[in-house]
C-alpha positions as a printed Julia matrix, in Angstrom:
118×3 Matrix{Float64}:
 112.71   89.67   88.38
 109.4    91.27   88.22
 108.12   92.07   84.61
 105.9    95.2    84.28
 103.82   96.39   81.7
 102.67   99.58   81.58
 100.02  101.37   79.27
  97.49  104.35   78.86
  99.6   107.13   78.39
  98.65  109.48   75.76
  98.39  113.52   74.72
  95.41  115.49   76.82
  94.37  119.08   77.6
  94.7   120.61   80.77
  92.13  119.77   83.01
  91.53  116.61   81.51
  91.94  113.58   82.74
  93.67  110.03   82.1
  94.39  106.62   83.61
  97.96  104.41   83.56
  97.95  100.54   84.34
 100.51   98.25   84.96
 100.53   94.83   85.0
 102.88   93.13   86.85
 104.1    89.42   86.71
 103.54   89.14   90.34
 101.96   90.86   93.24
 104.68   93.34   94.97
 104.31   96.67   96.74
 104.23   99.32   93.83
 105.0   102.76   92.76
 104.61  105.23   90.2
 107.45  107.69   89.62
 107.44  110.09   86.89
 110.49  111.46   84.76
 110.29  115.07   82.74
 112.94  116.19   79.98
 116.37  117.39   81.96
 114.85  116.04   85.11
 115.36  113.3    88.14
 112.77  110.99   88.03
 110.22  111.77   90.96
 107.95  109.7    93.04
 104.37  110.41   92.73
 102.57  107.42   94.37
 102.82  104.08   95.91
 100.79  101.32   97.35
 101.33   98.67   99.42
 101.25   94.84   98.7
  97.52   94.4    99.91
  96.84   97.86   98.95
  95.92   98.55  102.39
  97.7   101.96  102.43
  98.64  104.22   99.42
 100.53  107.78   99.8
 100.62  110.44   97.06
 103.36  112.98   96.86
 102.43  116.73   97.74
 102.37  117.74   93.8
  99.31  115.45   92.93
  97.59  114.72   96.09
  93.68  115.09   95.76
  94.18  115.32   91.91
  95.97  111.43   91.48
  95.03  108.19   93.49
  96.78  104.85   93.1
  94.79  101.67   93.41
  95.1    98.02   92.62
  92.72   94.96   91.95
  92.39   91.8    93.08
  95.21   90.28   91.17
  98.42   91.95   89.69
  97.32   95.19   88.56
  97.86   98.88   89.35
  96.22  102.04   88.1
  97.01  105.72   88.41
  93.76  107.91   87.84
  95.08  111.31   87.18
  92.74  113.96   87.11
  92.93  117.45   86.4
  95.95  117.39   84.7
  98.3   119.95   84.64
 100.9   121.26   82.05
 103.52  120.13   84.72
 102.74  116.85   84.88
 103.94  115.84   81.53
 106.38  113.45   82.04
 107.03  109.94   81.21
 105.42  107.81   83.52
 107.09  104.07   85.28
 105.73  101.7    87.06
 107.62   99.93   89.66
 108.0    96.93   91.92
 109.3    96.73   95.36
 109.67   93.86   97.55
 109.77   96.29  100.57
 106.31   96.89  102.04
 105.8   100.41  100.31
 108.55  102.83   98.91
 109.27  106.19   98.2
 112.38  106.59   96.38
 113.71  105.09   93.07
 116.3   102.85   95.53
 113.38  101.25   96.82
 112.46   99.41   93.93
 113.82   96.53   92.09
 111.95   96.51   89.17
 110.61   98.42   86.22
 108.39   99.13   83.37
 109.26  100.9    80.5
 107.7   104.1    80.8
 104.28  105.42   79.19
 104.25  109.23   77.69
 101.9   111.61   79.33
 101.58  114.89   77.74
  99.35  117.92   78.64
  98.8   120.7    76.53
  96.79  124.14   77.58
């Protein structure tokens, strides 16, 4: 079992803009998904286990990007952030190259609050 941890989330104004890490116990592929009150959690982004290729979902492409380092760490840079994408925020681990649905993963963290006012 993987062990994520997850931090950075916070309270910002629209427009502004934040970054999530997660710190896995081991390198994996990885995703973010994102979960808002009375709704399925969503995918937003994903990377694969060399971080060769990363895919955004439609909703925060251009404004998000997913990255990793060297070792066992993934970020989220969200920028311009809207009042929409307040949601609590999980990392995830996959041991499929890259994934885009919660099924895909195995693994994950316990969720970081993001919350954007206007």
């Amino acid at each position: 079992q993987v062990q994520l941890v997850e931090s950075g989330g916070g309270l910002v104004q629209a427009g502004d803009s934040l970054r999530l890490s997660c710190t896995a116990s081991e390198r994996t592929g990885m995703g973010w998904f994102r979960q808002a009150p009375g709704k399925e959690r969503e995918f937003v982004a994903a990377i694969t286990y060399k971080g060769a290729n990363s895919y955004h979902s439609d909703s925060v492409r251009g404004r998000f990007r997913i990255s990793r380092d060297s070792k066992n760490t993934v970020f989220l840079q969200m920028n311009m952030l809207k009042r929409e994408d307040t949601a609590v925020y999980y990392c995830a681990s996959t041991r499929r190259s890259v994934g885009f649905r919660t099924s895909d993963y195995d693994d994950w963290g316990q969720g970081t609050q993001v919350t954007v006012s206007s």
